[in-house]
KESE-924732 format. One line per 8 residues: number of its first residue (from 1); their letters; for each residue z, x, y of N, C-alpha, C. Coordinates in Angstrom, 1 decimal, padded with zeros to 4 digits. Layout:
NUM> A> Z X Y Z X Y Z X Y ~ ... .
END
This chain:
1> XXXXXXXX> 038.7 176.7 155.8 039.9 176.4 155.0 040.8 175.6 155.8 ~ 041.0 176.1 157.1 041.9 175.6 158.0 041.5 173.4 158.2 ~ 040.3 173.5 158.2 039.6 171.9 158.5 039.2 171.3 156.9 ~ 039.3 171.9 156.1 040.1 171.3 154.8 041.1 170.6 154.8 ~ 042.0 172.1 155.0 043.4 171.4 155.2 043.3 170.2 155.9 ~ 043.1 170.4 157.1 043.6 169.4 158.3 043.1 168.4 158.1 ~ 042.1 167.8 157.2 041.2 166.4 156.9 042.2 166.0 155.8 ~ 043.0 166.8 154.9 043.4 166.6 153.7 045.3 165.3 154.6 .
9> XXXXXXXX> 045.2 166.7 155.6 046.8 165.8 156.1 046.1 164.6 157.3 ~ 044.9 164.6 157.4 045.0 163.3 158.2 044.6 161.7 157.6 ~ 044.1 162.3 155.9 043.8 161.4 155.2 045.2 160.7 154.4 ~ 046.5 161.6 154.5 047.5 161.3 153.3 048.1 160.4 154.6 ~ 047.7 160.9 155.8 048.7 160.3 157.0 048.4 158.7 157.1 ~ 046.9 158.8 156.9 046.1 157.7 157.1 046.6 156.5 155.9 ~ 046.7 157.1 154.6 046.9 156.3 153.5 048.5 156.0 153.6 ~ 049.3 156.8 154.4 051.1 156.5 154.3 051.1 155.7 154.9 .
17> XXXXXXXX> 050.0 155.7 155.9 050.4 154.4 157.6 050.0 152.8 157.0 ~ 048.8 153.1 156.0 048.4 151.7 155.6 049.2 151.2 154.9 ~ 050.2 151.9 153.8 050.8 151.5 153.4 052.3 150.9 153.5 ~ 052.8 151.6 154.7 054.0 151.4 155.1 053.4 150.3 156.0 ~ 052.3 149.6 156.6 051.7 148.6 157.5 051.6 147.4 156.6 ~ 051.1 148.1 155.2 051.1 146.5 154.6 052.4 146.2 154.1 ~ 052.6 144.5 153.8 053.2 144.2 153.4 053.6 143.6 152.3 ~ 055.1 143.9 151.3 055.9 143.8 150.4 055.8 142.9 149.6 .
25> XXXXXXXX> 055.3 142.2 148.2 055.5 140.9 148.1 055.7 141.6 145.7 ~ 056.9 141.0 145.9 057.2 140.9 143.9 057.9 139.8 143.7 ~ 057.8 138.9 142.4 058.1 138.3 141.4 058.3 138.5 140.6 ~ 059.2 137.4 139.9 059.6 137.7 138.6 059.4 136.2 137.7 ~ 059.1 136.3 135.9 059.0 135.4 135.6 058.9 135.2 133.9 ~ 059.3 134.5 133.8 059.9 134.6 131.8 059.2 135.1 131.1 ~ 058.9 136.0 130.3 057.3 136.6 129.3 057.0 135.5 128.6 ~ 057.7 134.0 128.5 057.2 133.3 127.3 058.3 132.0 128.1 .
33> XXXXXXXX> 057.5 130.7 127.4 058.1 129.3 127.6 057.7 128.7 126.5 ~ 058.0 128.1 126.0 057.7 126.4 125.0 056.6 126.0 125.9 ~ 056.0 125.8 125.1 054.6 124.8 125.5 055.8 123.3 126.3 ~ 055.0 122.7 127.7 056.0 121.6 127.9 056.8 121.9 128.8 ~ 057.3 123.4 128.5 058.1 123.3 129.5 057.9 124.0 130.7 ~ 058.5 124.3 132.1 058.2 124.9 133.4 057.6 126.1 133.2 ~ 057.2 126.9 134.3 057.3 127.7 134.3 058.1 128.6 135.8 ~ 059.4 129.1 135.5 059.8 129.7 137.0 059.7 130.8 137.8 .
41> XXXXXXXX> 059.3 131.0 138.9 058.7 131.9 139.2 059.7 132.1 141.1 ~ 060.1 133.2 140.7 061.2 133.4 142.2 060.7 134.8 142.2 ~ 061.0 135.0 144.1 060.1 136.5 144.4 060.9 136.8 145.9 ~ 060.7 137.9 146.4 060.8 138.2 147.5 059.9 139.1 148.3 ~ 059.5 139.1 149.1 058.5 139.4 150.5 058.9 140.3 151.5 ~ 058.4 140.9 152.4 058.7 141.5 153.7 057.3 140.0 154.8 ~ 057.4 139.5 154.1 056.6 138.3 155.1 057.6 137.8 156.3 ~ 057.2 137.1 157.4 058.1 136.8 158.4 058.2 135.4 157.6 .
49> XXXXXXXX> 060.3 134.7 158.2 060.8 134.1 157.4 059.8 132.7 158.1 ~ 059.1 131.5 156.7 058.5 131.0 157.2 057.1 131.1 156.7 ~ 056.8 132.2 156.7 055.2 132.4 156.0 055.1 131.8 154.8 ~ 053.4 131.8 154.3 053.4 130.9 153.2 052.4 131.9 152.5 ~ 052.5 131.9 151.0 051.3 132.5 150.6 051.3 131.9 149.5 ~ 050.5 131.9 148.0 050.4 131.3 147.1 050.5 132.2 145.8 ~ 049.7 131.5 144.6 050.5 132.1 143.7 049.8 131.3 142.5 ~ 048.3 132.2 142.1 048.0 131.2 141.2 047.7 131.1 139.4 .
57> XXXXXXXX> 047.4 130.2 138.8 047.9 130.8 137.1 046.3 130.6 136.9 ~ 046.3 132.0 136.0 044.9 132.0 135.3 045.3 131.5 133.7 ~ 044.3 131.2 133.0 044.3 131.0 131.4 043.3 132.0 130.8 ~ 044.0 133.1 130.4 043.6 134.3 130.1 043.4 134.4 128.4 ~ 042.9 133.7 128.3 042.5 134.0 126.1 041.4 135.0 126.1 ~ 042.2 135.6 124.7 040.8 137.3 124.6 039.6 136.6 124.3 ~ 038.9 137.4 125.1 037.7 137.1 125.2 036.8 136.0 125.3 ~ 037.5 135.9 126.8 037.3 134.7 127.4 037.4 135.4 129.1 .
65> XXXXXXXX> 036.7 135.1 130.0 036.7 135.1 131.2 038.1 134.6 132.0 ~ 039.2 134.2 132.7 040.2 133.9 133.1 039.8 132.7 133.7 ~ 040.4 131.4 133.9 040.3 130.4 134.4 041.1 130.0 134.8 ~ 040.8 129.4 136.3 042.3 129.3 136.5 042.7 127.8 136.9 ~ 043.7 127.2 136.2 044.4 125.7 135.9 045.5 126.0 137.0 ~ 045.9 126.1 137.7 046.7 126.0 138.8 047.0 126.5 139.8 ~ 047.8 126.2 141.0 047.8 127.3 141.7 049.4 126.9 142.7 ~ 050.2 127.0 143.4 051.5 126.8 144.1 051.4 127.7 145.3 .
73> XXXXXXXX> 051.8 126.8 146.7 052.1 127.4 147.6 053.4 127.3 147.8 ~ 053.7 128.8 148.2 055.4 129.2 148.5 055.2 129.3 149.8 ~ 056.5 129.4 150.8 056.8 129.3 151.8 058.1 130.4 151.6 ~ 058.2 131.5 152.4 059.1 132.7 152.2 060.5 131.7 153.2 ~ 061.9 132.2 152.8 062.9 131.9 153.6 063.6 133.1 154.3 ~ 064.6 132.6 155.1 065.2 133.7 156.1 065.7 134.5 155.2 ~ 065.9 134.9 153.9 066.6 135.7 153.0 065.6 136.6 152.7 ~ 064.1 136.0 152.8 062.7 137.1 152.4 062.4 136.6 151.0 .
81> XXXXXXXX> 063.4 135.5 150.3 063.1 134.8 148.8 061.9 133.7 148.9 ~ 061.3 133.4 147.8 060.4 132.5 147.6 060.9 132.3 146.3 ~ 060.4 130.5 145.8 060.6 130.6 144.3 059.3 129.1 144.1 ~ 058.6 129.0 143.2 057.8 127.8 142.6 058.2 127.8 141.4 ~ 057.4 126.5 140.8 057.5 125.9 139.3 056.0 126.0 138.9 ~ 055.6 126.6 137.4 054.5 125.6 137.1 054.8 125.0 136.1 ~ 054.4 123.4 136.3 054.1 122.5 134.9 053.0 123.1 133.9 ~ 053.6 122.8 133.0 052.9 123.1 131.9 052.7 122.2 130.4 .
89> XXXXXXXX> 052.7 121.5 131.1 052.4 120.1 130.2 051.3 119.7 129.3 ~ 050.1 119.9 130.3 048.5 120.1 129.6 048.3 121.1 129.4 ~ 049.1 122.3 129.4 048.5 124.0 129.5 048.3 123.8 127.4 ~ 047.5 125.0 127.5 047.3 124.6 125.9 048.0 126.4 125.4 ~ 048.3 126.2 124.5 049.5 127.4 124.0 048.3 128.4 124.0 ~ 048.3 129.6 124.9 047.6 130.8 124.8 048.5 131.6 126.0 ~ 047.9 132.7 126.7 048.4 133.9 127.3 047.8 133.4 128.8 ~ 048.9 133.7 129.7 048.1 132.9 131.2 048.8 134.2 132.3 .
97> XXXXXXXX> 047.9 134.6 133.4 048.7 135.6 134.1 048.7 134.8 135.5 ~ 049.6 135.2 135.6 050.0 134.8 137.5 049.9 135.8 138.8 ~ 049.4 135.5 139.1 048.6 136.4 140.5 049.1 136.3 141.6 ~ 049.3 137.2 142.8 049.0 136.3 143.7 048.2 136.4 144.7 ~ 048.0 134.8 145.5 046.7 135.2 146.1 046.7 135.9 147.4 ~ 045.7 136.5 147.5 044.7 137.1 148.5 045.3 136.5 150.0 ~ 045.8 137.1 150.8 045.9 136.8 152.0 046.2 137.3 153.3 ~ 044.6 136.9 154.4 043.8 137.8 155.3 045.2 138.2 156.3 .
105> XXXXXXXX> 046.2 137.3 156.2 047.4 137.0 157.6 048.3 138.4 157.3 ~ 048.8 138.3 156.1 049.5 139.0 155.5 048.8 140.3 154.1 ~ 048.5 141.3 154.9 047.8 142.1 153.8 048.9 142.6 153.1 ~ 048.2 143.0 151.6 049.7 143.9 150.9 050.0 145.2 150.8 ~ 050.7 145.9 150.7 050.9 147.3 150.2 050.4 147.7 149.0 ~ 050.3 148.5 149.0 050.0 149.2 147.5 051.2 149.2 146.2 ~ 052.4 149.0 146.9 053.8 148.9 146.3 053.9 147.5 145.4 ~ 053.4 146.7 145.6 053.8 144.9 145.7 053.2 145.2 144.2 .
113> XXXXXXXX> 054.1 143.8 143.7 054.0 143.5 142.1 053.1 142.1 142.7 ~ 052.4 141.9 142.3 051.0 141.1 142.6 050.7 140.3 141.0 ~ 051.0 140.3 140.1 050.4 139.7 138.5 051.6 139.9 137.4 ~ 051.7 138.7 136.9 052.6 139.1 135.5 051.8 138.3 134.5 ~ 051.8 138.6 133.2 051.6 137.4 131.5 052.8 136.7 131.6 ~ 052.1 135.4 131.1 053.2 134.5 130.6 052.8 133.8 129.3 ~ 053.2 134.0 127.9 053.0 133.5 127.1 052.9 132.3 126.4 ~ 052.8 131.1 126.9 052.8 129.7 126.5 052.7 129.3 125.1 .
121> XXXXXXXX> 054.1 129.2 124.4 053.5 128.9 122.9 054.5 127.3 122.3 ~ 053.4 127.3 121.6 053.4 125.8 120.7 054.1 125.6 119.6 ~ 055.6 125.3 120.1 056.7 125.2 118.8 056.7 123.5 118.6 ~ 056.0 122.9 118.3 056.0 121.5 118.0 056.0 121.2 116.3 ~ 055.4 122.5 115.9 055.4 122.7 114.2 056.6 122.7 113.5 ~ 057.9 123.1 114.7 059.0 123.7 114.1 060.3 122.5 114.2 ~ 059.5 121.4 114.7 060.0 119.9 114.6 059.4 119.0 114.0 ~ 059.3 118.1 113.4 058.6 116.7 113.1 059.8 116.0 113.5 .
129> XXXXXXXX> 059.5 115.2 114.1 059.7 114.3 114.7 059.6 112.4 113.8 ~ 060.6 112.0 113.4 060.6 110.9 112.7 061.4 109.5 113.4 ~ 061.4 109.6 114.3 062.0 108.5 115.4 060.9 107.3 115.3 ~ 061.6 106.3 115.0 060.6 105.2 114.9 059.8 104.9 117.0 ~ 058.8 104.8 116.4 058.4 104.9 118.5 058.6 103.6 119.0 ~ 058.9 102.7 118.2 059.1 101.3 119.0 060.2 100.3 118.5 ~ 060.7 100.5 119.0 062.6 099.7 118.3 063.1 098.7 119.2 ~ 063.5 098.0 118.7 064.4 096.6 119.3 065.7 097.5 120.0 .
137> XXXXXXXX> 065.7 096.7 121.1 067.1 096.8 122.1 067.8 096.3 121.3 ~ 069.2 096.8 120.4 070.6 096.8 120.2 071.7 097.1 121.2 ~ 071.4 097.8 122.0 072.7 098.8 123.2 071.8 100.2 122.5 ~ 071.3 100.5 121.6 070.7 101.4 121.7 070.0 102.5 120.9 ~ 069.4 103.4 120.6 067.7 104.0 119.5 068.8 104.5 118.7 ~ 068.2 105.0 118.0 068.0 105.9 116.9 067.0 106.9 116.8 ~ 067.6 108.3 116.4 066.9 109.4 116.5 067.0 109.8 115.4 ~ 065.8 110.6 114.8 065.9 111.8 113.5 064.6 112.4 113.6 .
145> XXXXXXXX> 064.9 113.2 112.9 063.5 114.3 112.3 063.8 114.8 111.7 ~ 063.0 116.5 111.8 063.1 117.2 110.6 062.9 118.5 111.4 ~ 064.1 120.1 111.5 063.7 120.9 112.5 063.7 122.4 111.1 ~ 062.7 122.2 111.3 061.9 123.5 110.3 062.9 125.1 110.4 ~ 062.9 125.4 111.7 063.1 126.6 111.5 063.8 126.3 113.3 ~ 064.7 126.2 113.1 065.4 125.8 114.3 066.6 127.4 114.5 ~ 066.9 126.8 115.9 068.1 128.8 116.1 069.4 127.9 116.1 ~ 070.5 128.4 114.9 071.2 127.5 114.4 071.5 126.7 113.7 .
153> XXXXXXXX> 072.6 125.6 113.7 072.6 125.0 112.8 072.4 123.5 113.4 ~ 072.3 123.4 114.9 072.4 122.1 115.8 071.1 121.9 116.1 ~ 070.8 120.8 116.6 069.4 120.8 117.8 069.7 119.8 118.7 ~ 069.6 120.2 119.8 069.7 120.0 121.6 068.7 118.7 121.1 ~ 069.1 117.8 122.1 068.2 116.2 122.5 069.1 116.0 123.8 ~ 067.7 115.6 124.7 068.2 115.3 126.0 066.8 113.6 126.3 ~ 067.5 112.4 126.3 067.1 111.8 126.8 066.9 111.0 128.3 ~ 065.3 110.7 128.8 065.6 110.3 129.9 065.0 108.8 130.3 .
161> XXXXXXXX> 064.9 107.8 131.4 064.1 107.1 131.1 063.0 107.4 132.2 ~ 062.6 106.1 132.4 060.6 106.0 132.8 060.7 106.8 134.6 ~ 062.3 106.8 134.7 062.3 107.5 136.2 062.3 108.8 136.1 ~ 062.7 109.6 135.4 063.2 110.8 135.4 064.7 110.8 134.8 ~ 065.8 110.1 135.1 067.2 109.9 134.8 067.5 109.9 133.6 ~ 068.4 111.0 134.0 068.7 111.4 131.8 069.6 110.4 131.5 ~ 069.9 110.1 130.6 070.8 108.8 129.8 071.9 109.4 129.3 ~ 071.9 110.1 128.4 073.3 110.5 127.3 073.3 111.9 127.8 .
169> XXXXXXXX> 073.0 112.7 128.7 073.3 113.9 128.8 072.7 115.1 127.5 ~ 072.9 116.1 127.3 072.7 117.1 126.2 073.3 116.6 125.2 ~ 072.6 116.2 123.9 073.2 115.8 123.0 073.5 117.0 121.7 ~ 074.8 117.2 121.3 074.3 118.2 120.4 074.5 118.0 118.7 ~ 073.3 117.5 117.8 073.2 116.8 116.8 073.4 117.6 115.6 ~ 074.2 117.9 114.6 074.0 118.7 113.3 072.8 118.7 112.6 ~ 072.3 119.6 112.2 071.3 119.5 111.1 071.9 120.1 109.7 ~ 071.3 118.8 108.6 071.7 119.0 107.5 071.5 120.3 107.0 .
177> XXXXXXXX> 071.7 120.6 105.2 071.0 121.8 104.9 069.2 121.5 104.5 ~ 069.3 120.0 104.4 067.2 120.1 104.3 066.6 120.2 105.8 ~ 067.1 120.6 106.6 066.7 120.5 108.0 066.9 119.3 108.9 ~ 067.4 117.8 107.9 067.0 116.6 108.4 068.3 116.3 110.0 ~ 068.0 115.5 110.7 069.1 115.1 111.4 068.8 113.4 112.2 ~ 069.9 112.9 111.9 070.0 111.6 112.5 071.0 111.1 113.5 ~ 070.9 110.5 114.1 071.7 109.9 115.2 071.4 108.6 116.5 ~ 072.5 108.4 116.9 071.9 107.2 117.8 072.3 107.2 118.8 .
185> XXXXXXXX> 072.0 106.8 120.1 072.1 107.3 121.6 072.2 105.8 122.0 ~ 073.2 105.4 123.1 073.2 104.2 123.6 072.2 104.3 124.7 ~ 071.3 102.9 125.0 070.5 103.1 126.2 071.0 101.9 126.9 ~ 070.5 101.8 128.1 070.7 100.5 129.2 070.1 099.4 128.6 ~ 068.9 099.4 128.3 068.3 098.3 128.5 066.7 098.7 127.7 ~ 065.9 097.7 127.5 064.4 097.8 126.7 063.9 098.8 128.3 ~ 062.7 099.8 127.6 062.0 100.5 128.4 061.6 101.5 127.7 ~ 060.6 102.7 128.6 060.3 103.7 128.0 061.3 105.0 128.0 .
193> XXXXXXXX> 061.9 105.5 126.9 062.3 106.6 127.2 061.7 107.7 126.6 ~ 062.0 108.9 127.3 061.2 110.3 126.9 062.5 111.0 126.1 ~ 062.2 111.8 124.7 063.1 112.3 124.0 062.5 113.4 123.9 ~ 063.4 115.1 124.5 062.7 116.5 124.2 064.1 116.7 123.0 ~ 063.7 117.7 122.4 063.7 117.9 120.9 063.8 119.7 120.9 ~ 065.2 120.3 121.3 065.1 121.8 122.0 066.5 122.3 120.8 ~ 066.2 123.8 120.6 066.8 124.7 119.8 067.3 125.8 120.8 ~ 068.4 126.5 120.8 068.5 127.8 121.1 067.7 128.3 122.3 .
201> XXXXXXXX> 066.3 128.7 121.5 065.6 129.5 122.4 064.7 128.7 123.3 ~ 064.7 127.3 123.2 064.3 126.5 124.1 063.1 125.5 123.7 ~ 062.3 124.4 124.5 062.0 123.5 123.6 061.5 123.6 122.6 ~ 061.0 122.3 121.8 060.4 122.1 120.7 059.5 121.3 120.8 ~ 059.7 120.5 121.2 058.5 119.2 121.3 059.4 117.8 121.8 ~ 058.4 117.0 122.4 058.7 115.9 123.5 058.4 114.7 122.9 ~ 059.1 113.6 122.7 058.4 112.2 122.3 058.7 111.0 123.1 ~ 057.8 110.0 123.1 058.1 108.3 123.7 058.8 107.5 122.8 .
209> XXXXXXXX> 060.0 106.7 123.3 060.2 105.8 122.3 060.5 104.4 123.7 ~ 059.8 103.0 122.6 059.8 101.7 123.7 060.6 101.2 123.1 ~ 061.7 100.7 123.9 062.7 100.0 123.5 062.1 098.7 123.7 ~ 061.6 097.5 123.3 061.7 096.0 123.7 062.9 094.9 123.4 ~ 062.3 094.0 124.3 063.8 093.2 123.8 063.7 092.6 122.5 ~ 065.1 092.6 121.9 065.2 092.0 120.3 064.8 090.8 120.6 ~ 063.9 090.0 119.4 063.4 088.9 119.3 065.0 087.3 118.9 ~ 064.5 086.5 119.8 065.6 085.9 119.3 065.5 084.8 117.8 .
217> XXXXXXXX> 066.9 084.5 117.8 067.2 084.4 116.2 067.5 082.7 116.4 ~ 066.5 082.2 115.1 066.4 081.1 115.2 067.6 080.9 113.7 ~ 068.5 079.6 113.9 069.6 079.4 113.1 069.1 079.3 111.7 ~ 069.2 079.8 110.4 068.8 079.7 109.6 069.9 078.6 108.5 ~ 069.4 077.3 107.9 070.6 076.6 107.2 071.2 077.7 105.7 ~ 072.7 077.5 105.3 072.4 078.0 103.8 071.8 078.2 102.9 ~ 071.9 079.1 101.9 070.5 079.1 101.1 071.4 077.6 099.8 ~ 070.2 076.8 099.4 070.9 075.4 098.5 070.8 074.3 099.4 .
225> XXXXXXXX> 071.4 074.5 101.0 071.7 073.6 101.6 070.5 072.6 101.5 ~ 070.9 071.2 101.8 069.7 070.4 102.0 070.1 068.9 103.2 ~ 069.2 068.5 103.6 069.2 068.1 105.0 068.7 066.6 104.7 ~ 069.4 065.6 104.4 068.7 064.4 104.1 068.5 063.1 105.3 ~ 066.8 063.3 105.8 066.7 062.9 106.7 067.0 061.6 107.2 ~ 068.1 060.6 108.2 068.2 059.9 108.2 067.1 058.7 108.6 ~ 067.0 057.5 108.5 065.8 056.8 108.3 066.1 055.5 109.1 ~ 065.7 055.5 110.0 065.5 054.3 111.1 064.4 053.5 111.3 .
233> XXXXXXXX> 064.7 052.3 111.5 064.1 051.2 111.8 063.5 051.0 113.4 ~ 062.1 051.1 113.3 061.3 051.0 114.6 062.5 049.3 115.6 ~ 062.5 050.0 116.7 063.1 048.7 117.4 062.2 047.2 117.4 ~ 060.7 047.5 117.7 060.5 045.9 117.3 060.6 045.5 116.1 ~ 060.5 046.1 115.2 060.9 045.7 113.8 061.7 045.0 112.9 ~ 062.8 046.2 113.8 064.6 045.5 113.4 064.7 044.2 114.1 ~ 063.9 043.9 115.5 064.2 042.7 116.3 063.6 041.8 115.5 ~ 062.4 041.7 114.7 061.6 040.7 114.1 062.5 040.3 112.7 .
241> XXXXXXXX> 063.3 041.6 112.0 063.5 041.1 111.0 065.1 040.6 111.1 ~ 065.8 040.4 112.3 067.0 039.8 112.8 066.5 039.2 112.8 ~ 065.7 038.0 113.5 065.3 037.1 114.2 064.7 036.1 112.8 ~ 064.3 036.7 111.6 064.0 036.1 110.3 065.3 035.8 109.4 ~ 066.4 037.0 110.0 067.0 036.5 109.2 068.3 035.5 109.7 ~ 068.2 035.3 110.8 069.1 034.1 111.7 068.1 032.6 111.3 ~ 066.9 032.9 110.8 066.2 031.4 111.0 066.9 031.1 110.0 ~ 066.6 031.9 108.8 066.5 031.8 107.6 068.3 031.1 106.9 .
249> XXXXXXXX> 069.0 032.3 108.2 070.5 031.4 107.8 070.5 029.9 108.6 ~ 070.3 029.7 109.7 070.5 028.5 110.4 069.6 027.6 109.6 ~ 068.8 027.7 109.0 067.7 026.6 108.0 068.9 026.2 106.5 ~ 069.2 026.9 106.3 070.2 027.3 105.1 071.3 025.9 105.1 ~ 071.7 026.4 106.3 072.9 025.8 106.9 072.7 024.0 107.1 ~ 071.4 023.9 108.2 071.1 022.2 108.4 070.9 022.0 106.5 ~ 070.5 022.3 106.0 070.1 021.4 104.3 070.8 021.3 103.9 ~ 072.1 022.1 104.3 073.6 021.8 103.4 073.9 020.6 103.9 .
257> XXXX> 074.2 020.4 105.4 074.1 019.8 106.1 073.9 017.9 105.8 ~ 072.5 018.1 105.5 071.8 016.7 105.2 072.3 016.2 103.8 ~ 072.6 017.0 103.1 072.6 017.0 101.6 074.0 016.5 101.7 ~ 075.2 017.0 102.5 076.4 016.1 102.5 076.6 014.7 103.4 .
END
């Protein structure tokens, strides 16, 4: 009974030491994003300040094996915080979990939050988008569409161009009562700009619009007017027919001449 016991307290001893030995690692991260947009992911560690460990996204659809489209290395700071991004641009709207990974330097505790779901869904339905995609440079586009089922009565437009640099800042546009909304944003200059298309609870959907330069304007006459071409005499021409008609007077002239 006695070496029962004593196996029992050298095993709990055994499992307290491993775990108070391993080390600490949780995150945190949105249950859900807009297709398109980030994903943010901030955590903190008992890692020494400096370590690095990773952190990677599976594409988890029922009944489907997990696959994994990404992965980010963090680097812990003197505060014990870490934080990454994931893009989610090509991600296709389903259920994706975040892990993290496996690492021999740094083992973990049994305590550590190690996996979360993140829902990725596809609100592009809840915009149409009616922006002509290629417009003449005036000073600057024009925007409209149509936002289905938007939070509110506004919708967010944030334009940027081919750098990243936003142009007009947060735009915030009324929407009629048919859902429709229009508006026009000054730009710099002809180029590509990116237009996201965001409600309330966050995006909607993303579009290109190419500015080129306006074609120039050739003078058009009034409508009636008419243009009566004037009509010139080739230079050796005029010289031949001067020269016929000086003979013609100086001949004129001797007959008068003779005749008096």
């Amino acid at each position: 009974m006695r070496i029962s016991v004593l196996i029992l307290i050298i095993l709990a001893v055994g499992i307290l030491s491993g775990t108070a030995s391993g080390y600490l690692i949780s995150f945190e991260a949105p249950s859900w994003v807009s297709s398109g947009e980030p994903i943010p992911v901030t955590g903190t560690s008992t890692f020494p300040p400096g370590a690095q460990g990773s952190i990677i996204a599976y594409r988890a659809m029922p009944g489907n094996l997990p696959v994994s489209v990404d992965y980010q290395i963090f680097s812990t700071g003197p505060d014990s915080t870490w934080a990454v991004s994931f893009d989610t641009d090509e991600w296709m709207a389903t259920s994706y979990k975040l892990e993290i990974g496996k690492n021999s330097n740094y083992p973990l505790g049994s305590s550590s939050v190690t996996y979360q779901y993140v829902e990725v869904i596809d609100r592009s339905k809840d915009c149409v988008v009616t922006t002509p995609a290629t417009q003449y440079w005036q000073g600057n586009i024009a925007i409209s569409g149509v936002a289905h089922s938007p939070e509110g009565e506004h919708i967010l437009v944030d334009i940027s161009d081919s750098a990243g640099q936003d142009i007009c800042g947060t735009i915030t546009a009324p929407i009629a009562a048919d859902g429709s909304f229009a508006f026009s944003c000054s730009v710099p200059g002809p180029g590509t700009y990116t237009v996201r298309y965001s409600d309330e609870k966050g995006l909607l959907t993303t579009d290109e619009v190419i500015v080129i330069p306006a074609p120039a304007v050739t003078p058009v006459p009034p409508v009636g007017a008419t243009e009566t071409p004037v009509e010139s005499t080739p230079a050796p021409l005029a010289g031949l027919l001067g020269a016929a008609l000086c003979a013609a007077y100086w001949g004129a002239r001797g007959t008068g001449e003779e005749q008096s």
